[in-house]
Each structure stands twice: as structure tokens, then as C-alpha cells.
GUKOL-417446 format. One record per residue (C-alpha): x negated, y, z negated; residue in one letter; residue number from 1. Coordinates in steps of 0.5 Angstrom, whole numbers. Each point is the difference from the previous one (the first is absolute). Example, Ala and Ser with C-alpha at 12.3 -4.5 7.8 and 13.67 -1.06 7.14 Angstrom:
<recs>
<rec><px>-25</px><py>-9</py><pz>-16</pz><type>A</type><seq>1</seq></rec>
<rec><px>-2</px><py>7</py><pz>2</pz><type>S</type><seq>2</seq></rec>
</recs>
This chain:
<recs>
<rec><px>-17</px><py>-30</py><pz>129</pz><type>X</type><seq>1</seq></rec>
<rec><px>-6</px><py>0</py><pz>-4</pz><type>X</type><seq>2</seq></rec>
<rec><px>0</px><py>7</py><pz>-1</pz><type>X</type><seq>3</seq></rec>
<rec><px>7</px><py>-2</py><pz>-3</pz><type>X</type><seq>4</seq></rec>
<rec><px>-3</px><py>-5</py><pz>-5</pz><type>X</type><seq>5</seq></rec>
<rec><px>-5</px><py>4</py><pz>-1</pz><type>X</type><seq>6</seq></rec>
<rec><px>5</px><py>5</py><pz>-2</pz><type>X</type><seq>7</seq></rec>
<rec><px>3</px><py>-5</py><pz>-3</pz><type>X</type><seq>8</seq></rec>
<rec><px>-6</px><py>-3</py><pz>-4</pz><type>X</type><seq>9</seq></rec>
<rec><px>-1</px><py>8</py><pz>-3</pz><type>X</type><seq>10</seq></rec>
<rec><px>7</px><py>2</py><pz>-2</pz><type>X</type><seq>11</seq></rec>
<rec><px>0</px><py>-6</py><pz>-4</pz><type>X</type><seq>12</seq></rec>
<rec><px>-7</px><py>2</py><pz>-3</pz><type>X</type><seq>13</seq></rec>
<rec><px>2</px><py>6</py><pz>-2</pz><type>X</type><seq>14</seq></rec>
<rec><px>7</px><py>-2</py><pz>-3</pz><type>X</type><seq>15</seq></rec>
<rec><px>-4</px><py>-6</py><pz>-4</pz><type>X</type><seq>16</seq></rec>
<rec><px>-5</px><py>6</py><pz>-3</pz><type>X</type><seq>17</seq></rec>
<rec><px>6</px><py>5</py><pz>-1</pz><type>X</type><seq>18</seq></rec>
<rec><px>4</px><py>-7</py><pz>-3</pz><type>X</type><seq>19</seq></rec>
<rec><px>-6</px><py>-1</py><pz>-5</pz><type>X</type><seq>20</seq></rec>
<rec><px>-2</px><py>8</py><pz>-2</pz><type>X</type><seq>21</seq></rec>
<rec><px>8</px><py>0</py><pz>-2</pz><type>X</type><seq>22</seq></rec>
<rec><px>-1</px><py>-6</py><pz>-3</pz><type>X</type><seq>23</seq></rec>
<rec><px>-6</px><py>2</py><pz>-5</pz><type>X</type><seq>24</seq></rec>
<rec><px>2</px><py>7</py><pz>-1</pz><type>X</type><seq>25</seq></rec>
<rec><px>8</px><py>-3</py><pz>-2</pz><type>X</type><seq>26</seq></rec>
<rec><px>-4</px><py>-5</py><pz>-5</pz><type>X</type><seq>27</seq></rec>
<rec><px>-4</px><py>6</py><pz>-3</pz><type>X</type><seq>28</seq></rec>
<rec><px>6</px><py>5</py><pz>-1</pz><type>X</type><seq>29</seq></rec>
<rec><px>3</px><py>-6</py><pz>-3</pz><type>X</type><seq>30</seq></rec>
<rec><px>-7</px><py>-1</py><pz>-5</pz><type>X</type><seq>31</seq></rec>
<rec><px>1</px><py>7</py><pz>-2</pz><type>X</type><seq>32</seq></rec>
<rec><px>6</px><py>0</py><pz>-3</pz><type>X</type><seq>33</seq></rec>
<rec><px>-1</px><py>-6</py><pz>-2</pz><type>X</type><seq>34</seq></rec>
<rec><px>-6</px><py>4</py><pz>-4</pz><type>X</type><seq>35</seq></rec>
<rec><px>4</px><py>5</py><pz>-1</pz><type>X</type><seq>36</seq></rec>
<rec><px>5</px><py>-4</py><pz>-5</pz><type>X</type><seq>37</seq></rec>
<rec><px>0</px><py>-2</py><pz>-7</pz><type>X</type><seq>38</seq></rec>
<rec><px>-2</px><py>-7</py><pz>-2</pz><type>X</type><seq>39</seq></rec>
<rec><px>6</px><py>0</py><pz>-6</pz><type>X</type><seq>40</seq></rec>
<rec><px>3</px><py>1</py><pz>-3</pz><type>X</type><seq>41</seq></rec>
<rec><px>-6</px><py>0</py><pz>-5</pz><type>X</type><seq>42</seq></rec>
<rec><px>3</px><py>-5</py><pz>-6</pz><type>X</type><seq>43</seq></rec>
<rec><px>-3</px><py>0</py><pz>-6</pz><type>X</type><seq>44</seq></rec>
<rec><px>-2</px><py>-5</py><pz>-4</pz><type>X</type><seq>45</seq></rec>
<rec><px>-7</px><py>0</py><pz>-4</pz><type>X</type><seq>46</seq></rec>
<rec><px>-5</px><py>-3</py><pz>-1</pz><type>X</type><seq>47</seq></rec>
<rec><px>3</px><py>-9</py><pz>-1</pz><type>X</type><seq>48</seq></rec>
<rec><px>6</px><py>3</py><pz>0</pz><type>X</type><seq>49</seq></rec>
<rec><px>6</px><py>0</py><pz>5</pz><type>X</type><seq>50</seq></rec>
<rec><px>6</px><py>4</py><pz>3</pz><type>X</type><seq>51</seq></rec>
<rec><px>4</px><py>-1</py><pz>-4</pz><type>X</type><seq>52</seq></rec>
<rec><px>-4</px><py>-1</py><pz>-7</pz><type>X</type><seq>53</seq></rec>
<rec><px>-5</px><py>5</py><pz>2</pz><type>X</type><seq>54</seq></rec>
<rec><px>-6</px><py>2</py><pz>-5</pz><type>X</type><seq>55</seq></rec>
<rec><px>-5</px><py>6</py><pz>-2</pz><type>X</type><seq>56</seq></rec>
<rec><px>-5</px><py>2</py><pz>5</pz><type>X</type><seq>57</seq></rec>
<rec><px>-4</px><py>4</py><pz>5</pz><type>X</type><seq>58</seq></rec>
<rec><px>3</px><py>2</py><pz>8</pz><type>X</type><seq>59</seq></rec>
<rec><px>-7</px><py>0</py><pz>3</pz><type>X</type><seq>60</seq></rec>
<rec><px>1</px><py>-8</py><pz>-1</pz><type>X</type><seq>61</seq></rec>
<rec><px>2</px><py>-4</py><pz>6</pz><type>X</type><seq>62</seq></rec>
<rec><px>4</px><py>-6</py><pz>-4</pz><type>X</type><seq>63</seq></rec>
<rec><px>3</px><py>5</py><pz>-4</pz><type>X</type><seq>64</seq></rec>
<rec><px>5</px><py>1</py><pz>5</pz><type>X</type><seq>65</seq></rec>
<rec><px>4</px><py>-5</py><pz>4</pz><type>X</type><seq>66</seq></rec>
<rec><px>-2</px><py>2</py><pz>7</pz><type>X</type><seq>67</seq></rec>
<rec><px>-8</px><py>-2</py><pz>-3</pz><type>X</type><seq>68</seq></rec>
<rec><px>-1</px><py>7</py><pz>3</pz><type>X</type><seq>69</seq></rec>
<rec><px>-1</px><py>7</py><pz>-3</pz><type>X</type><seq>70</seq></rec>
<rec><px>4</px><py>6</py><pz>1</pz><type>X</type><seq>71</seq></rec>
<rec><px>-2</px><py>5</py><pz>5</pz><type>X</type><seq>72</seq></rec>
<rec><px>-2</px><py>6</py><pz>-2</pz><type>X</type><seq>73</seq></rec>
<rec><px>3</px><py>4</py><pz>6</pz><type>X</type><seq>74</seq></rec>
<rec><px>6</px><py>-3</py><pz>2</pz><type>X</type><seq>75</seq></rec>
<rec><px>7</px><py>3</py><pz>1</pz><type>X</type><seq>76</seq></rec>
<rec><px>4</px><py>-6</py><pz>0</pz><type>X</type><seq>77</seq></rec>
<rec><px>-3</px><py>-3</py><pz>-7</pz><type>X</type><seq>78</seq></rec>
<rec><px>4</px><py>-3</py><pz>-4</pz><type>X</type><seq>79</seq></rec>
<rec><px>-2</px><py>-2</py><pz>-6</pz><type>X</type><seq>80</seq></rec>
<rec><px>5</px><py>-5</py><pz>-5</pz><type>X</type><seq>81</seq></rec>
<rec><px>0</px><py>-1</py><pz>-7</pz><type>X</type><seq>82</seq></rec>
<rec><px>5</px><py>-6</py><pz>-2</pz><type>X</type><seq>83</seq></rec>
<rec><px>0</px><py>-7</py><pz>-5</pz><type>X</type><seq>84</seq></rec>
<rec><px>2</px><py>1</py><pz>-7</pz><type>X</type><seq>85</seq></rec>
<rec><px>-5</px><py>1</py><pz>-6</pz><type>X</type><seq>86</seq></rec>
<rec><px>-4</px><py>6</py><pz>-1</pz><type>X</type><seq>87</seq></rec>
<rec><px>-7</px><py>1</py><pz>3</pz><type>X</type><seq>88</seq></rec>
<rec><px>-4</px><py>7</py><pz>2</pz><type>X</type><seq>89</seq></rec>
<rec><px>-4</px><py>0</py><pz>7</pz><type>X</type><seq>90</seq></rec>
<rec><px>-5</px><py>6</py><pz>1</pz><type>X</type><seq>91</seq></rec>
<rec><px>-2</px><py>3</py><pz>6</pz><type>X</type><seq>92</seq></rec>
<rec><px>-7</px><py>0</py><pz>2</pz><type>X</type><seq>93</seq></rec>
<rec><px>1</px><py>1</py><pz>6</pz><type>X</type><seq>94</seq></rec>
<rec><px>-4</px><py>6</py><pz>2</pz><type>X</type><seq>95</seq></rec>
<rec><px>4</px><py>6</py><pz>2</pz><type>X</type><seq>96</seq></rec>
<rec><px>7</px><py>1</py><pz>1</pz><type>X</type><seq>97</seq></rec>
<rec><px>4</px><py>-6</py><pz>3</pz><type>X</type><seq>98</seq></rec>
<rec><px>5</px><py>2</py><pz>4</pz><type>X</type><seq>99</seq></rec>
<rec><px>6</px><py>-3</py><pz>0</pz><type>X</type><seq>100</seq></rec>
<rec><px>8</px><py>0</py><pz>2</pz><type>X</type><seq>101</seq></rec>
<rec><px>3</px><py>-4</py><pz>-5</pz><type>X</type><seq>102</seq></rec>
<rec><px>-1</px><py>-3</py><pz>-7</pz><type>X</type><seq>103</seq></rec>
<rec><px>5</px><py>-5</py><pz>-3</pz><type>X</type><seq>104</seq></rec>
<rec><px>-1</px><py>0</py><pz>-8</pz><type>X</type><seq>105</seq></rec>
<rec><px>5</px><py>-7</py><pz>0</pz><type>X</type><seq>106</seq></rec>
<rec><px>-3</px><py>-2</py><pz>-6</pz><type>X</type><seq>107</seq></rec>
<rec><px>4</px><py>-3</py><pz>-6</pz><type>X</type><seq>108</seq></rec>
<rec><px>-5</px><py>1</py><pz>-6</pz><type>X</type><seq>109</seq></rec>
<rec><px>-4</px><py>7</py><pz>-2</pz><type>X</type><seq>110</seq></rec>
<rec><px>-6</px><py>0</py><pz>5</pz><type>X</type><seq>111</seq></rec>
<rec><px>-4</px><py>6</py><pz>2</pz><type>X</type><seq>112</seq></rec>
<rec><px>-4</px><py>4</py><pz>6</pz><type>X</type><seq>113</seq></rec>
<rec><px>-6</px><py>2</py><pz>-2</pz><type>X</type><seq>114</seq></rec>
<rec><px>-7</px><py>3</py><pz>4</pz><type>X</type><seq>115</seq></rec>
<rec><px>-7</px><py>0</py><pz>-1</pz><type>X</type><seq>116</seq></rec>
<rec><px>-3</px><py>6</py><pz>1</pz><type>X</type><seq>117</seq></rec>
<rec><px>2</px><py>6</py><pz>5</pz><type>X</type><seq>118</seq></rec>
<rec><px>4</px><py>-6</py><pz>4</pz><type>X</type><seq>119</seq></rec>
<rec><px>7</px><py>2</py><pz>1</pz><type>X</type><seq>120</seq></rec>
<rec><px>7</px><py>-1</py><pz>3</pz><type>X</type><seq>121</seq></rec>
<rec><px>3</px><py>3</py><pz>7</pz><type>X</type><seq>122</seq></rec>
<rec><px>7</px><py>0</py><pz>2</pz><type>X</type><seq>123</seq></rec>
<rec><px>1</px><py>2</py><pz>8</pz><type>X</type><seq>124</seq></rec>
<rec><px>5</px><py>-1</py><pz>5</pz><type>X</type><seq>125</seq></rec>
<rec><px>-1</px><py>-7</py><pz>5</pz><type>X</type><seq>126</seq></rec>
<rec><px>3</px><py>4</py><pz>7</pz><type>X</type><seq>127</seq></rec>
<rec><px>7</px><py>2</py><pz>-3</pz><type>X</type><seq>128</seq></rec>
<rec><px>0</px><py>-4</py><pz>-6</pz><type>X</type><seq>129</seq></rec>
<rec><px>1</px><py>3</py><pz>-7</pz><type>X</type><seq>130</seq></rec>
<rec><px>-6</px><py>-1</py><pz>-5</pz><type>X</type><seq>131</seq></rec>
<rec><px>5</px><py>-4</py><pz>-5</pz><type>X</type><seq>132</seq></rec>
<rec><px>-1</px><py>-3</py><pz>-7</pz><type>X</type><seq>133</seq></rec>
<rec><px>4</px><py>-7</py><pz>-1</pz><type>X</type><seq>134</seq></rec>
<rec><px>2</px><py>-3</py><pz>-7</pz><type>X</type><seq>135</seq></rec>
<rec><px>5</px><py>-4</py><pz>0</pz><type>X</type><seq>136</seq></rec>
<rec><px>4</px><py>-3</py><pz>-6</pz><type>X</type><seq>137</seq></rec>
<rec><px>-3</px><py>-4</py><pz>-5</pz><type>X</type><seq>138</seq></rec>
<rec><px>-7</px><py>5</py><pz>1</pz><type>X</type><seq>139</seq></rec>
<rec><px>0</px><py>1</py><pz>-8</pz><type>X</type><seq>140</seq></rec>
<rec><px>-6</px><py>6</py><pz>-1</pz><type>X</type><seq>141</seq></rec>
<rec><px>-4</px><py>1</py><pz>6</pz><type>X</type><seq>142</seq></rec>
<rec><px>-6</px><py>5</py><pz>-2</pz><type>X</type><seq>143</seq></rec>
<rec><px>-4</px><py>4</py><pz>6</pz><type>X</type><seq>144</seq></rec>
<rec><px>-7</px><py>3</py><pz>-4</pz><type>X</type><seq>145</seq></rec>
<rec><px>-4</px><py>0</py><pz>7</pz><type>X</type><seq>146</seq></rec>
<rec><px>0</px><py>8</py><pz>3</pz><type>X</type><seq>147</seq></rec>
<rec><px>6</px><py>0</py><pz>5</pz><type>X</type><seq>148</seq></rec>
<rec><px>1</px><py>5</py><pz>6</pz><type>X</type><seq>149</seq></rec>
<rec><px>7</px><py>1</py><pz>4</pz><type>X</type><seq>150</seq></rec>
<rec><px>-3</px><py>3</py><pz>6</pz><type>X</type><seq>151</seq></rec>
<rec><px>8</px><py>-1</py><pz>4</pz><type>X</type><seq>152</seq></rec>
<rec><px>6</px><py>0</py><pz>-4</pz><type>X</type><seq>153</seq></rec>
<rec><px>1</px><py>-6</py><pz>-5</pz><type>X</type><seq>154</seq></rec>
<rec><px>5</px><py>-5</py><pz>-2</pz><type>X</type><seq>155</seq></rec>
<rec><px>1</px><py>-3</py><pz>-6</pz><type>X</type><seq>156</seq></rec>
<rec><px>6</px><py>-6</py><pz>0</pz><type>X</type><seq>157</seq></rec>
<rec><px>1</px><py>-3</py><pz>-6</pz><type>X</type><seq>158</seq></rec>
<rec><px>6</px><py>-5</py><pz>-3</pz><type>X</type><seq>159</seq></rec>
<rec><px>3</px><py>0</py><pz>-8</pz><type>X</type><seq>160</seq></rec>
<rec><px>-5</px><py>-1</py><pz>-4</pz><type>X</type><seq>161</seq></rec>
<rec><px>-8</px><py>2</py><pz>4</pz><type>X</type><seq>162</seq></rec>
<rec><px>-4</px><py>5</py><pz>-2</pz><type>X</type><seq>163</seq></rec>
<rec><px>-6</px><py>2</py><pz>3</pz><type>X</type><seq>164</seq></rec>
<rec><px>-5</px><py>5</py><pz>-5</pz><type>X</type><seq>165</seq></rec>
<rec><px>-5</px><py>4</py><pz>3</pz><type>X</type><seq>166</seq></rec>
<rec><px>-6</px><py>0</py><pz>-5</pz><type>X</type><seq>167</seq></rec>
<rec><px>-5</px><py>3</py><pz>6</pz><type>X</type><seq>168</seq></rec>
<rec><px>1</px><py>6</py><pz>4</pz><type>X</type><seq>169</seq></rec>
<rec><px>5</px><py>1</py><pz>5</pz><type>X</type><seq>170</seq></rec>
<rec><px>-2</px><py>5</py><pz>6</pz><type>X</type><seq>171</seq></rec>
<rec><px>1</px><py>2</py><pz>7</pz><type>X</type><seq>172</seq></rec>
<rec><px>4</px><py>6</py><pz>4</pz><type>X</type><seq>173</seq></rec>
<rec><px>6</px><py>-4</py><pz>1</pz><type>X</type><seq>174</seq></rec>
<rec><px>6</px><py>-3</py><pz>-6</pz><type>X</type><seq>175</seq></rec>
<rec><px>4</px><py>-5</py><pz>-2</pz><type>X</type><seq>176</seq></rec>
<rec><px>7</px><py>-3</py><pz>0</pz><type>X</type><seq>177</seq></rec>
<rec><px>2</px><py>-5</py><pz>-5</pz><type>X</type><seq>178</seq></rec>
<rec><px>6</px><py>-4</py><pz>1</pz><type>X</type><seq>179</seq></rec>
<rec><px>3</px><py>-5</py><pz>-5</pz><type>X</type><seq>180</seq></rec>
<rec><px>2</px><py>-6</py><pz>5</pz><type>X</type><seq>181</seq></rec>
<rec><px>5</px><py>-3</py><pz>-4</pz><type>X</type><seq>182</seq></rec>
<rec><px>7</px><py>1</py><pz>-1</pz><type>X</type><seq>183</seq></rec>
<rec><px>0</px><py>1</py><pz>-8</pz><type>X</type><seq>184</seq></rec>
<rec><px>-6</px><py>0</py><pz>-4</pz><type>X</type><seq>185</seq></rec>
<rec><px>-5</px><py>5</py><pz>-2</pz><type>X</type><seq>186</seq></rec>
<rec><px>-8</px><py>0</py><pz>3</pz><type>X</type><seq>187</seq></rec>
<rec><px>-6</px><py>4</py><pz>-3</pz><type>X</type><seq>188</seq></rec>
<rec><px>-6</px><py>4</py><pz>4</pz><type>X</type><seq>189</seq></rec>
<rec><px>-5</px><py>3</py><pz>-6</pz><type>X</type><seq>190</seq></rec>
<rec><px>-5</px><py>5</py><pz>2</pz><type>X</type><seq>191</seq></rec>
<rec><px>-6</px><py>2</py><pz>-4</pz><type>X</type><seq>192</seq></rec>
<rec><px>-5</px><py>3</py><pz>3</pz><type>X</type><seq>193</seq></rec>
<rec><px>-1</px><py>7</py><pz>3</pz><type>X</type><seq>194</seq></rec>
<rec><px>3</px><py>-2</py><pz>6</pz><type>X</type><seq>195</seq></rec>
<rec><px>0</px><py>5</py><pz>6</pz><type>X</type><seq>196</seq></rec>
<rec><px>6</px><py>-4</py><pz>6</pz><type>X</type><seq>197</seq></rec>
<rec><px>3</px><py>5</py><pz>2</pz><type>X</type><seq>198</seq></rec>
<rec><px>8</px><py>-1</py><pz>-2</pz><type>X</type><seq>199</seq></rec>
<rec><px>4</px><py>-4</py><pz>-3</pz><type>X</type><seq>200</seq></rec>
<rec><px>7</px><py>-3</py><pz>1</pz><type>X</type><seq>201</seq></rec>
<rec><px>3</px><py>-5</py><pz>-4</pz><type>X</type><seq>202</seq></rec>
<rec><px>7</px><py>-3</py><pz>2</pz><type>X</type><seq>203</seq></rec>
<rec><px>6</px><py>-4</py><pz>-5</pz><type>X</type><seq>204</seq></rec>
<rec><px>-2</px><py>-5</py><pz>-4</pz><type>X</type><seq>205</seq></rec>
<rec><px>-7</px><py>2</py><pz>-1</pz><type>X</type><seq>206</seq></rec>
<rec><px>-4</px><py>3</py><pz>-6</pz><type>X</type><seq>207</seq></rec>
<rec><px>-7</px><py>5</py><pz>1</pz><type>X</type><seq>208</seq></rec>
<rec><px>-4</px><py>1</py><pz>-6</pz><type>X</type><seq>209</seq></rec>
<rec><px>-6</px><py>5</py><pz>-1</pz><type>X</type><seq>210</seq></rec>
<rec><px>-5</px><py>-4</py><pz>-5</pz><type>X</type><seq>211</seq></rec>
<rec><px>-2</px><py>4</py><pz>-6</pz><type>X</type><seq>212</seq></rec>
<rec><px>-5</px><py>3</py><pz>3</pz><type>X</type><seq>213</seq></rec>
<rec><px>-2</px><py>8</py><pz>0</pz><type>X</type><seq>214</seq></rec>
<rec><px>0</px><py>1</py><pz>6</pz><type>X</type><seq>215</seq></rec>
<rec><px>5</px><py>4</py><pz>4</pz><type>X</type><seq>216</seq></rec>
<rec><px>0</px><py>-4</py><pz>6</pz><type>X</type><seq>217</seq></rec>
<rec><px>2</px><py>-6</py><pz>-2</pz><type>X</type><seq>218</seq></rec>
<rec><px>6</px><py>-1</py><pz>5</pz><type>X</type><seq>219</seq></rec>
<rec><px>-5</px><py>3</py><pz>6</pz><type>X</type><seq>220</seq></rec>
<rec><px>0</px><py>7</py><pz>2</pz><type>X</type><seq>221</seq></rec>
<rec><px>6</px><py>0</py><pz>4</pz><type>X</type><seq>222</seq></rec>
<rec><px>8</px><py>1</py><pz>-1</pz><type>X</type><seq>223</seq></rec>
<rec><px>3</px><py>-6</py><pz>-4</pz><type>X</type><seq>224</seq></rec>
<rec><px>7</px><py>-1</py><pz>2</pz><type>X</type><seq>225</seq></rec>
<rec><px>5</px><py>-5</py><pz>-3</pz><type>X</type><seq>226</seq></rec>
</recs>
């Protein structure tokens, strides 16, 4: 019988140590992906400014975004939204090239990305989430001066009315798609710069111009197809 309880005590032990090991091993899993996800969306809003009314300013500034906290330089699940009315520029000077999977350009008014430096723009798949550009309806002019890569295949959506002028130069091995959201309408994808994306589709409802620029490779260095 004491050779039982002690059996007993020991199987009880041992239950309470594995019991516990599991416990933290389970918390630490659970703090790695935790880790693992991004603190966004990352809403823009300036410096003094807000979501909704945002002001001109720099991203390597805490307060300028709502979550009070700077976009991750490498981090598949980014999401970075531009919102509010009024037109305003924020420059990337964050170091680097800041991976992200998705950019809202929900502004109302002619705003502007622009960056510091060698800084730059880098659109990758989040698992099996396609790297997507947003600009819903209402968005007036949206100008991206910052470099941006497309190192997955990219979509534009767009509603009757927006338009994105890409300024700075567009790279990257992979292509893009641009769609017209709306059922009527016409939205505008402006390129200037010698980009080198590899393919472009643009789908009903949406107009692609090449800038005037000399170069040839305007609208990348792949097939166009309408």
C-alpha cells in the first residue's frame, strides 16, 4: 500500500511537470505568433493630425500613425492605409525596403508617397494573400514617388474616379493587374518612370498611361495585355 502511494505520489509529479512544460511551451507558441503578426493596420495620420483629417510628415514617427507604433521593416502581413479627406504627403524614411501586402489609398484629396533616400516600397504575398492595392471611391489623385518593387503578382482595385500616378520607379520580376471596381466609370494608372515589373493586365473600365518619358519601358518590360 505505500509502495502505491508512492507510485502514486510520483505519477501525479510527473503528470504536473509534463502538465506544466505543455503550459509554457503552448504560451511560447502562442507569443510567436502573436510576434509574427502585424500591429495594423497602420493608419496614417501626421503629425497633430488624425485618421480622418491626416497631415504632411515623416513614417519613422511613432504619433504619426495611429497604432503609436512604426511599421515593421520586414513583415508580410502589413497593411498600410492612407484614409480622411485633404491632400497631404508622408515620406518613407524608414530605412530599407518595408515590406508590405496591402496599401489603401482611401484619400479623398491629392496626396502623395513620397521617400527619403534609397528607402523604398516592397509588395509580397501574406501565405496565399495576393499583394493588393486599394483606392476606393472618392479617392481624387493618389501619387506614389517612393521606388516600389512587385516581387509577387500585384493588384490594383480601383472605383470610377481614382487614380494612382506612379512617379517613382516600379521593379520587380512579377506583374500587374488593374481592375475597375465599379460597375461604370473609368479609373487611371499613370506610369512615368523606367520601370521594369514584368506584365501588365489592365481589365474593362480602366485607362494605363505611359508618362512622357523617353524611355521604352514605361509600362514594364513584360507583355501588355488589355
Amino acid at each position: 500500500m505505500k509502495r502505491s502511494n508512492q507510485f502514486g505520489r510520483r505519477a501525479v509529479g510527473t503528470l504536473n511537470y509534463r502538465t506544466r512544460n505543455a503550459i509554457v511551451m503552448a504560451g511560447m507558441a502562442a507569443l510567436a505568433v502573436h510576434s509574427a503578426r502585424a500591429v495594423g493596420p497602420y493608419q496614417w495620420q501626421g503629425p497633430a493630425g488624425t485618421i480622418a483629417a491626416p497631415t504632411t510628415g515623416d513614417w519613422n514617427t511613432t504619433t504619426n500613425w495611429s497604432t503609436g507604433s512604426i511599421p515593421v521593416i520586414n513583415l508580410a502581413s502589413t497593411e498600410l492605409d492612407f484614409l480622411g479627406t485633404g491632400g497631404y504627403t508622408s515620406t518613407d524614411d524608414i530605412t530599407g525596403a518595408l515590406e508590405l501586402n496591402i496599401l489603401n489609398l482611401s484619400s479623398s484629396g491629392s496626396s502623395t508617397i513620397a521617400a527619403t533616400g534609397t528607402n523604398s516600397l516592397s509588395f509580397v504575398t501574406n501565405g496565399a494573400a495576393t499583394p493588393t492595392i486599394i483606392q476606393n471611391a472618392g479617392a481624387g489623385t493618389f501619387t506614389v514617388s517612393a521606388p516600389v518593387t512587385v516581387n509577387a503578382n500585384t493588384t490594383i482595385n480601383q472605383a470610377n474616379g481614382a487614380e494612382i500616378d506612379f512617379n517613382g520607379t516600379v521593379a520587380g520580376s512579377s506583374g500587374l493587374t488593374i481592375n475597375n471596381t465599379s460597375s461604370t466609370g473609368n479609373s487611371t494608372v499613370k506610369f512615368t518612370g523606367a520601370n521594369t515589373f514584368s506584365g501588365l493586365t489592365v481589365n474593362a473600365n480602366v485607362t494605363a498611361a505611359a508618362g512622357s518619358s523617353s524611355s521604352t519601358t514605361t509600362l514594364g518590360s513584360g507583355t501588355v495585355t488589355l
